[in-house]
Structures are given as C-alpha cells and as structure tokens.
PAZAPA-4460 file (N, C-alpha, C; in steps of 0.05 Angstrom, whole numbers, plus 32768, in hexadecimal, padded with zeros to 4 digits):
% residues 199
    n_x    n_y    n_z   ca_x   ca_y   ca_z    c_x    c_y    c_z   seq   type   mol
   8097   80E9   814E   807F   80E1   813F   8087   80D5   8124     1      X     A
   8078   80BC   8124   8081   80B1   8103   806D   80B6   80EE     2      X     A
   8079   80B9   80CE   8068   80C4   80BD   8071   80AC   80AA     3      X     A
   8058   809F   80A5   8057   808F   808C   8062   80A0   806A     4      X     A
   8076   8099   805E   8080   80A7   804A   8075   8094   8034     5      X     A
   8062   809E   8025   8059   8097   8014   8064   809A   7FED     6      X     A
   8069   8088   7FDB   8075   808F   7FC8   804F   8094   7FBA     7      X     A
   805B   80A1   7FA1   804F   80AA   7F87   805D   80A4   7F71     8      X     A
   8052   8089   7F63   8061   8080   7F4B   805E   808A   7F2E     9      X     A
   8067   80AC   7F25   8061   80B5   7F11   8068   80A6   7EFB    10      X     A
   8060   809F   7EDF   8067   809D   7ECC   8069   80AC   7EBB    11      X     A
   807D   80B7   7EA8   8079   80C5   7E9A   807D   80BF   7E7C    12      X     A
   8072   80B2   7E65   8080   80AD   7E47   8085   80B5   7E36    13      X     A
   8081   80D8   7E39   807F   80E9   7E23   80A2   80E8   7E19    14      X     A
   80A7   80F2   7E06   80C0   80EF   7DFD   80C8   8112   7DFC    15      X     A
   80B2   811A   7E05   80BB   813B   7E08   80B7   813E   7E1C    16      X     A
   80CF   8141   7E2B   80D1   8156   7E4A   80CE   8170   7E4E    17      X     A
   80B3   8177   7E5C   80A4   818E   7E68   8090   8193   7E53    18      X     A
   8089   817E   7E4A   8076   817C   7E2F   8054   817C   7E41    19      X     A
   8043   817D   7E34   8026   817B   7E36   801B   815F   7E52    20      X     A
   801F   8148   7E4C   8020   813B   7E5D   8032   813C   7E78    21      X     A
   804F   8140   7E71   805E   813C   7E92   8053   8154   7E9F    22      X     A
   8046   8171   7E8C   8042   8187   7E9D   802F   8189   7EB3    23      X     A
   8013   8175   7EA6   7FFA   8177   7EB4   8008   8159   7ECA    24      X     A
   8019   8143   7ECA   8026   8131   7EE0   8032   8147   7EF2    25      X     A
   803D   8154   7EEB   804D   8163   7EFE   803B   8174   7F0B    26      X     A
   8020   817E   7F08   8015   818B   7F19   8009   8174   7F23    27      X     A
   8005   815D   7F1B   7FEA   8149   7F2C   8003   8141   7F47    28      X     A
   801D   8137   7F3F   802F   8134   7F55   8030   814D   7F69    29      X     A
   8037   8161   7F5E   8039   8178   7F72   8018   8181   7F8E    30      X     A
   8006   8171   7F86   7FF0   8168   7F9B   7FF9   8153   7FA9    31      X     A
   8006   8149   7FA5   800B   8130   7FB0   8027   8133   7FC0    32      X     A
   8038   8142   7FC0   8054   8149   7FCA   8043   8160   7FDF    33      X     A
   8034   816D   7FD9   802A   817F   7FED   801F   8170   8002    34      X     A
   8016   815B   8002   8007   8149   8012   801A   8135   801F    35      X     A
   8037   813B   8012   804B   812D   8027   805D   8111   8018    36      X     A
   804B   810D   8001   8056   80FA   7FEE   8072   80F5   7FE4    37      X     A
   8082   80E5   7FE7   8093   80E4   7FD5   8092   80DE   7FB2    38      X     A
   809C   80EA   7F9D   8092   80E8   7F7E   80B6   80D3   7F6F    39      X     A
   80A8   80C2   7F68   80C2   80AE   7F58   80AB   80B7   7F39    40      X     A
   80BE   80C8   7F31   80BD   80CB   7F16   80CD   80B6   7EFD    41      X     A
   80BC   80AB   7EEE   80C6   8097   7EDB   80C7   80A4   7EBC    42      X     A
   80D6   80B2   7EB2   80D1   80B9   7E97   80D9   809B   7E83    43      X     A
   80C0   8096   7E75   80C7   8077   7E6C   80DA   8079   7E4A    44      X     A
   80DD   8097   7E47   80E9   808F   7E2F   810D   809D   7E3B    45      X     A
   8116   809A   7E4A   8130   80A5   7E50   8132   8082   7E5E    46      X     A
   8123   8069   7E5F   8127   8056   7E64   8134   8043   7E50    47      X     A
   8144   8033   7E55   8150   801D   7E3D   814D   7FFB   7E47    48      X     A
   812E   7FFF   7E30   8126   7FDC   7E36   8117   7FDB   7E13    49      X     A
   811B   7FC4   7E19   810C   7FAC   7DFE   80ED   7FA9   7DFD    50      X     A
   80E7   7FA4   7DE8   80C3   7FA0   7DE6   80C6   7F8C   7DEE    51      X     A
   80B1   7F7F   7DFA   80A6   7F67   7DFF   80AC   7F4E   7DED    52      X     A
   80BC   7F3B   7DF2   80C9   7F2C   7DD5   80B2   7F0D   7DD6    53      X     A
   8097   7F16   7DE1   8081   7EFD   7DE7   8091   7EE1   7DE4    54      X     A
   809D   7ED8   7E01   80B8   7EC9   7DF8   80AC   7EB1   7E0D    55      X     A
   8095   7EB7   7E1B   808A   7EB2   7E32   8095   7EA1   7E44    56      X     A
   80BA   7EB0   7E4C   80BB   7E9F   7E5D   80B5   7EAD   7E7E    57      X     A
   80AB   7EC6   7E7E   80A0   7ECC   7E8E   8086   7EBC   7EA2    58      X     A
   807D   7EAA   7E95   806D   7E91   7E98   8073   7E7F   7EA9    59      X     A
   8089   7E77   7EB5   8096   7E63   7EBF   8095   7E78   7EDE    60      X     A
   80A3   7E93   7EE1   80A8   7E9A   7EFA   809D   7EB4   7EFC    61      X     A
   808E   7EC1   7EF4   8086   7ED9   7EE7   809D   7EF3   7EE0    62      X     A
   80BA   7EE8   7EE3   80CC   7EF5   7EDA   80D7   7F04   7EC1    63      X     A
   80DA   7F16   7EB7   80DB   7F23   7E99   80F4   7F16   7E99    64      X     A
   810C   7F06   7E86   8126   7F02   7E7C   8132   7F19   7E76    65      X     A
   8121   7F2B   7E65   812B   7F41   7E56   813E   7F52   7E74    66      X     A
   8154   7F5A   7E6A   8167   7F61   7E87   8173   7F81   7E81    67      X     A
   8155   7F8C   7E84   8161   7FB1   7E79   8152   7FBA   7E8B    68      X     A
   814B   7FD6   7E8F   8145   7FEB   7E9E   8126   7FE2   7EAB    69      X     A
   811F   7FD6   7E9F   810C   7FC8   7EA9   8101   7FB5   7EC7    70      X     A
   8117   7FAE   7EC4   8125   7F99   7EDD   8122   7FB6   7EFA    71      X     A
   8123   7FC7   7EF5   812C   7FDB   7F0B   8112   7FE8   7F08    72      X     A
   80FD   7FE4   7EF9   80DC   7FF3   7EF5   80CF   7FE4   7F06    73      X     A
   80C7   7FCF   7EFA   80BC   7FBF   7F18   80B8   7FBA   7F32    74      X     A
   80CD   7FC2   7F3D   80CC   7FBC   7F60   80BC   7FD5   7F64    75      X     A
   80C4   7FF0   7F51   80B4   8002   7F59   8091   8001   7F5D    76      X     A
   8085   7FF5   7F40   806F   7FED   7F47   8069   7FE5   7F65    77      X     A
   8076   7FCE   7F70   8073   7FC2   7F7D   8075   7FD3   7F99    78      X     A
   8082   7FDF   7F9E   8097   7FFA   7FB3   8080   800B   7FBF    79      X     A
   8072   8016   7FA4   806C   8031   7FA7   8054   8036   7FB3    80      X     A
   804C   8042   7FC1   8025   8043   7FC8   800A   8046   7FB9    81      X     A
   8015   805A   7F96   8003   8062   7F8D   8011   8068   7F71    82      X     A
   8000   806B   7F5C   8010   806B   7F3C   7FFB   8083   7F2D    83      X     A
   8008   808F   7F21   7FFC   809E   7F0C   8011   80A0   7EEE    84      X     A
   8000   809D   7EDB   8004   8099   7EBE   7FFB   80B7   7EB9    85      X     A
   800C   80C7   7EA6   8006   80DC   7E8B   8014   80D1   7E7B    86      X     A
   7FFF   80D4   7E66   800A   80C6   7E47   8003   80DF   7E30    87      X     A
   8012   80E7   7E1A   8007   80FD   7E0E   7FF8   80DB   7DFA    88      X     A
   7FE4   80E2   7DE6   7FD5   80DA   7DDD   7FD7   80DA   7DBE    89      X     A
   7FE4   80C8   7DB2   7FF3   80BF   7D9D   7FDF   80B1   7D85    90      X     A
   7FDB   80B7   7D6C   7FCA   80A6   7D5C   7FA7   809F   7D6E    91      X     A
   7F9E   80AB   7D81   7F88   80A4   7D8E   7F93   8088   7DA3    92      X     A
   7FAC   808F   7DA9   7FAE   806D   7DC4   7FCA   807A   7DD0    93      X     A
   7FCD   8065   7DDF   7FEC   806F   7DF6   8003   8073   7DDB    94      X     A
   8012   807F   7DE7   8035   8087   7DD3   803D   8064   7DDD    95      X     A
   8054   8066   7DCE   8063   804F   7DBD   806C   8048   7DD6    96      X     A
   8079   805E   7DE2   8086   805D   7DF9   8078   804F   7E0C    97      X     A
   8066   8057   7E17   8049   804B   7E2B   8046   802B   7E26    98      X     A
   803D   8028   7E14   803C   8013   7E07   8052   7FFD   7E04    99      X     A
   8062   8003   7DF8   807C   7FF9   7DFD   8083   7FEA   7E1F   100      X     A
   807D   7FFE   7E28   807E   7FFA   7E4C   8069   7FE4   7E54   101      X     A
   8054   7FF0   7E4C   8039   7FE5   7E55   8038   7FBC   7E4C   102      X     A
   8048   7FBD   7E3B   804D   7FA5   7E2B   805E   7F8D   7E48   103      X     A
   8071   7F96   7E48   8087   7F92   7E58   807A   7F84   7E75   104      X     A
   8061   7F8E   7E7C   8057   7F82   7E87   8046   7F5F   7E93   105      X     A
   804C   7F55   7E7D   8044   7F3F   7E70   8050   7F29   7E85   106      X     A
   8062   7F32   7E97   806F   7F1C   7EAA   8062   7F23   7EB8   107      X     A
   804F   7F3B   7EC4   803F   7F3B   7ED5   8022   7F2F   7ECE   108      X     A
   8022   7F2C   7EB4   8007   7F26   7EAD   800A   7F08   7EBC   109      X     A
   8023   7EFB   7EB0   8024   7ED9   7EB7   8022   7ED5   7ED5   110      X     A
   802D   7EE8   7EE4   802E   7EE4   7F04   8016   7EE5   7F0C   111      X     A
   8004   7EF2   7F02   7FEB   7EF8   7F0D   7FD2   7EDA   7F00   112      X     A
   7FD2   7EDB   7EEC   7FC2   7EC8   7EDA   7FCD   7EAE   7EDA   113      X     A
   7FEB   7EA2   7ED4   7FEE   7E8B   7ECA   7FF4   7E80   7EE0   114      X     A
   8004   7E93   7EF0   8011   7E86   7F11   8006   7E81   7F29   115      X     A
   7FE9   7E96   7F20   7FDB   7EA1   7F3C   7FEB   7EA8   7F55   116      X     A
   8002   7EC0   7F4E   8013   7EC5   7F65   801A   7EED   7F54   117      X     A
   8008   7EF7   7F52   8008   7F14   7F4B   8022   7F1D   7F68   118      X     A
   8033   7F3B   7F56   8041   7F40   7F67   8039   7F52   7F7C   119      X     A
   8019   7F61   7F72   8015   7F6F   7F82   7FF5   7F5D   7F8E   120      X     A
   7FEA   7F56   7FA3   7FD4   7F4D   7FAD   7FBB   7F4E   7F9B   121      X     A
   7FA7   7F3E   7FA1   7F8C   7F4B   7F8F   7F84   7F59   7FA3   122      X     A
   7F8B   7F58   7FC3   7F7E   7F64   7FD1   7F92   7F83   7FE1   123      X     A
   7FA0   7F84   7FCE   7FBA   7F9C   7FD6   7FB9   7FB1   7FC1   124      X     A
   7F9C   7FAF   7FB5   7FA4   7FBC   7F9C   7FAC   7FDE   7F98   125      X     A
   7FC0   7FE1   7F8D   7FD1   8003   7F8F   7FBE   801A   7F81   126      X     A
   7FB9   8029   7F8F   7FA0   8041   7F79   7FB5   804C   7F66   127      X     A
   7FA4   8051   7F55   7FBB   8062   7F31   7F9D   8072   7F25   128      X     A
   7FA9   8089   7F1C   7F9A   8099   7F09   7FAF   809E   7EED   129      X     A
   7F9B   80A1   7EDB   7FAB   80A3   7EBA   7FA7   80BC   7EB0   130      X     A
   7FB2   80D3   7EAE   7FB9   80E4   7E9F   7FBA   80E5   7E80   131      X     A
   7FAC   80FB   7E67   7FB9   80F0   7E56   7FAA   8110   7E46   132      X     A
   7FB8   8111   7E35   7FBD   8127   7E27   7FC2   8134   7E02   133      X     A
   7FAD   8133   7DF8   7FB1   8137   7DD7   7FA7   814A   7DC6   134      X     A
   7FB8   8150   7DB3   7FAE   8166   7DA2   7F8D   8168   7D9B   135      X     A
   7F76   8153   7D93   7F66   8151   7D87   7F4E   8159   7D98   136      X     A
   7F3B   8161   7D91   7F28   8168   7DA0   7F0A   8155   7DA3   137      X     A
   7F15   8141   7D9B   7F03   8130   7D97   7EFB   8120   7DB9   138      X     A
   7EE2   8117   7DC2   7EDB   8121   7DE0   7EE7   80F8   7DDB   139      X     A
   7EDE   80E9   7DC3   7EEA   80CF   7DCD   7F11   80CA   7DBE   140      X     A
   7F18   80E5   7DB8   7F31   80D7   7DB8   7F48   80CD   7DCF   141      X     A
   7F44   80CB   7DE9   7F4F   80C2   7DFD   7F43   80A4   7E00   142      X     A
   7F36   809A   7DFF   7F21   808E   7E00   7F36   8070   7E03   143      X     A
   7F3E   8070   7DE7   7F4D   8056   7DE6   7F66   8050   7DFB   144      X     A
   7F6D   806A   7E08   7F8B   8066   7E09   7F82   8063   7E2D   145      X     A
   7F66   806D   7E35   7F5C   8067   7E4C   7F59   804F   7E4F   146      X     A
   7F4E   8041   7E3F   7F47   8021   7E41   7F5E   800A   7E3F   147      X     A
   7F6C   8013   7E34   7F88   8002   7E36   7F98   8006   7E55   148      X     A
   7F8A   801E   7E60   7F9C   8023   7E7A   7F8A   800F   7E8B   149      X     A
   7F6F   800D   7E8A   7F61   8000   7E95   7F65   7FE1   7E9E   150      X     A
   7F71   7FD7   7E80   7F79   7FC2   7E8D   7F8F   7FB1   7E94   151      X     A
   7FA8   7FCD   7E93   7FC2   7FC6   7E96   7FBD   7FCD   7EB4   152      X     A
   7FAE   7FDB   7EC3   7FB0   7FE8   7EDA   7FA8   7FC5   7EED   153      X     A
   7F8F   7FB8   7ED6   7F7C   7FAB   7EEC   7F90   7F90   7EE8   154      X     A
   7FA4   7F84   7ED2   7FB5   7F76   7ED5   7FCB   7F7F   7EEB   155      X     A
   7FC7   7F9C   7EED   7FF3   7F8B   7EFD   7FDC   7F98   7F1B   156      X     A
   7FC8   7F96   7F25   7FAF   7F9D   7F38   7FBF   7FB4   7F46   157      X     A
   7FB5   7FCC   7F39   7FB3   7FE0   7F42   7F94   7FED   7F37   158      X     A
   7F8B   7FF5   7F46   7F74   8003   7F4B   7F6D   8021   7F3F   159      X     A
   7F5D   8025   7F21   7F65   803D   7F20   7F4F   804F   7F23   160      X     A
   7F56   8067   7F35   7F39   8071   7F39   7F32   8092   7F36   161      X     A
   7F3E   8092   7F1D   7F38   80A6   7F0C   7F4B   80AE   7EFA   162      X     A
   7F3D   80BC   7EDF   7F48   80C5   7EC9   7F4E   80E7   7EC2   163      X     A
   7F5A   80EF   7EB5   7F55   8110   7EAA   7F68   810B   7E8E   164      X     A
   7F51   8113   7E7A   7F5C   811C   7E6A   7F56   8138   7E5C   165      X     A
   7F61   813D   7E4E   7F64   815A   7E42   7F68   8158   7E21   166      X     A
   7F62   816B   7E13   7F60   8169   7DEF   7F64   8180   7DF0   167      X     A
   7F7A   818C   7DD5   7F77   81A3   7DBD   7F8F   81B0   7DCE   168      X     A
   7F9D   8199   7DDD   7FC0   81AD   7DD6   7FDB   8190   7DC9   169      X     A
   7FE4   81A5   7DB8   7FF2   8191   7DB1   8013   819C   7DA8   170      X     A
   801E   81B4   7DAA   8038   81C0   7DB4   8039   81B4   7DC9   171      X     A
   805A   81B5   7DC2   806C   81AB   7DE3   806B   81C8   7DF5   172      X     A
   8055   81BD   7E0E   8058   81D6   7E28   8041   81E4   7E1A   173      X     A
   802D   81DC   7E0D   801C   81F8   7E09   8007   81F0   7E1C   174      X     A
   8007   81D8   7E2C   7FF4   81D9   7E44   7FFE   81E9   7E55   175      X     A
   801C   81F3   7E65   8022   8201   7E73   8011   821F   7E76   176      X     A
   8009   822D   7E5B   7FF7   823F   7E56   7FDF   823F   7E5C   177      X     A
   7FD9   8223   7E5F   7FBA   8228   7E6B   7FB6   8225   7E8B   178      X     A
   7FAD   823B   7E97   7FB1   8239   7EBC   7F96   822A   7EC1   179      X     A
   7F7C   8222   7EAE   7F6F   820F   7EB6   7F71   81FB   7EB6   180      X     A
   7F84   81EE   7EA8   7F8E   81CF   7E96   7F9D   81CD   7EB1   181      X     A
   7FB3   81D7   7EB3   7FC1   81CE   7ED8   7FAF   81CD   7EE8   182      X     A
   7F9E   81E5   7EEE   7F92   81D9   7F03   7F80   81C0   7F09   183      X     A
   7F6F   81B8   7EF0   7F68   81A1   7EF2   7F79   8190   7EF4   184      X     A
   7F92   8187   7EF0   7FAB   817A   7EF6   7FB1   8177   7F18   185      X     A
   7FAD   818B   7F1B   7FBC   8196   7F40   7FA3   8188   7F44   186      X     A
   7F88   8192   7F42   7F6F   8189   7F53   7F71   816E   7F51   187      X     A
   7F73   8160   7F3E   7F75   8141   7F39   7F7C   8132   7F50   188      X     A
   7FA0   8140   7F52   7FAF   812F   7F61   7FA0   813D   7F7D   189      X     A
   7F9B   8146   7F80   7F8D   814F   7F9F   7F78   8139   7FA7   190      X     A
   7F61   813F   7F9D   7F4D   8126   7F99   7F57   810D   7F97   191      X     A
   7F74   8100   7F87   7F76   80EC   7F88   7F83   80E7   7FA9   192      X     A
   7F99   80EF   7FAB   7FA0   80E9   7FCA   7F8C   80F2   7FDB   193      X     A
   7F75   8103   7FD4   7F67   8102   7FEE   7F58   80EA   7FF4   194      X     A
   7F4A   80DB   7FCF   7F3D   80CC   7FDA   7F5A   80AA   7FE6   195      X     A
   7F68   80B2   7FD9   7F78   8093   7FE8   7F74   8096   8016   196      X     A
   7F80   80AD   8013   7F86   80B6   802F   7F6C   80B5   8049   197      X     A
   7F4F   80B1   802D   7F38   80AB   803A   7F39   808D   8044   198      X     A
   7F3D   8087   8038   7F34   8060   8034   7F4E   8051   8050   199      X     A
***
C-alpha cells in the first residue's frame, strides 16, 4: 500500500531557541507529524543571506542574484505541501529576522506580477497558517504583523487559512508553563491538517 508523504514547511525566526514562538510551532507541528506529516524545520536566523539589495534584477527571470542560503529556501516553498509561520512579535510587527526573509521574496513577487509565470500556480495554491507571539496584552498588537503575512502569503500564492495569536508572555520558554497556550497550539495544527485533508 502506498502513502502519500506529505511535507510541513515550518518556519521559525525567533533568534531564541525553545523560546515562546518555536514552542507553541512545535506543538502545532507535533499535530501534524501525528497525522503522518513530514516537518522541514527552517530556523531563519541560524540562516546566512543578505537583505533584499532592490537591485531588480530579479525582473528579467524571477531569479534572486543574491547567492546565499537563500538559494536552498526556495525550492522548499515550492517542495513542500503546506507552510506555517511563528513569529515572536517585535515593536508591534514581524522580528527583523521574518522580515528580512519576507523581503527576499521580491523575485517571487516579479515571477508572479511582472512575468506572469508565479513559481507556485494561482490555481495550486499551498495552505499556511501564521503563528505569533508577544509580551503585550494589547488584543490589536498582533494585528500588524498578521497583515503583512497576509500579503506575503497571497504574493508567493499560498492560501492562508488561519491565525493564533497569543499576548502577555514575554521570557524565553515562559509559554512552556502555560498547558493552555500549547494546547491551543496542538489544537490549531489539528484543525489545520484536518481541514487541508478535507478538501
């Protein structure tokens, strides 16, 4: 009997490992590995690439020049069946890191817009949910860093079909202490692969 092996394209940008964000990724993956998934974990700050040098020669073939770790991020997009983002929640918007990444994208922007030859289909589009995580208790401080995912998700066309965020931890691992904060994490990723596995 054959079993379709499905990837899970984690991202992770926190610059602290087993910090507040990778903790509540790591339970949303662990629904998703239970369900048979394979998890390509990306920690984006143990990566070595360049900001975006708006040099636009990505324009011509939708290819980035820039020739760093980056070059090896991509195919994954492309690879994987499904994506999920945790970002801890920096100044009220994504970390430097996120951003930084999220930038980098800009040869996908041209493939899709200037070339009309996107790498992933308008009609293939990959499901992704965004994670994100900050000290403040404020109900719109996620707010911004959701809307920027919005439309980095709907440029490189991935589909995103749902959010969780969380406020008022801001120690490295002091979400680990809360057994309701995981579980909404675990339930996430459950609901999310259940609803892909519907469709």
């Amino acid at each position: 009997m054959w079993f379709l092996l499905r990837t899970l394209l984690a991202i992770s940008p926190s610059p602290r490992r087993g910090g507040n964000s990778e903790t509540l990724l790591q339970e949303f993956c662990r629904a998703a590995e239970e369900k048979g998934w394979t998890i390509d974990l990306v920690r984006v700050n143990s990566l070595n690439f360049k900001p975006c040098q708006a040099c636009d020669a990505c324009a011509k073939d939708g290819i980035c020049i820039l020739k760093d770790d980056m070059q090896d991020i991509y195919p994954k997009f492309i690879e994987s069946h499904a994506l999920v983002i945790a970002s801890p929640v920096t100044f009220a918007s994504l970390n430097a890191q996120l951003k930084m990444f999220i930038d980098r994208f800009q040869c996908w922007w041209n493939a899709k817009y200037t070339l009309q030859k996107p790498f992933i289909p308008e009609d293939a589009k990959h499901p992704g949910f965004f994670i994100c995580v900050g000290a403040l208790q404020n109900k719109a401080y996620c707010e911004n860093a959701l809307q920027i995912i919005k439309v980095y998700f709907h440029n490189i066309n991935h589909k995103l079909l749902g959010s969780l965020s969380l406020r008022g931890y801001d120690a490295k691992g002091e979400i680990a202490g809360d057994p309701a904060a995981l579980q909404q994490a675990y339930q996430a990723g459950k609901d999310f692969i259940a609803q892909i596995d519907s469709n």
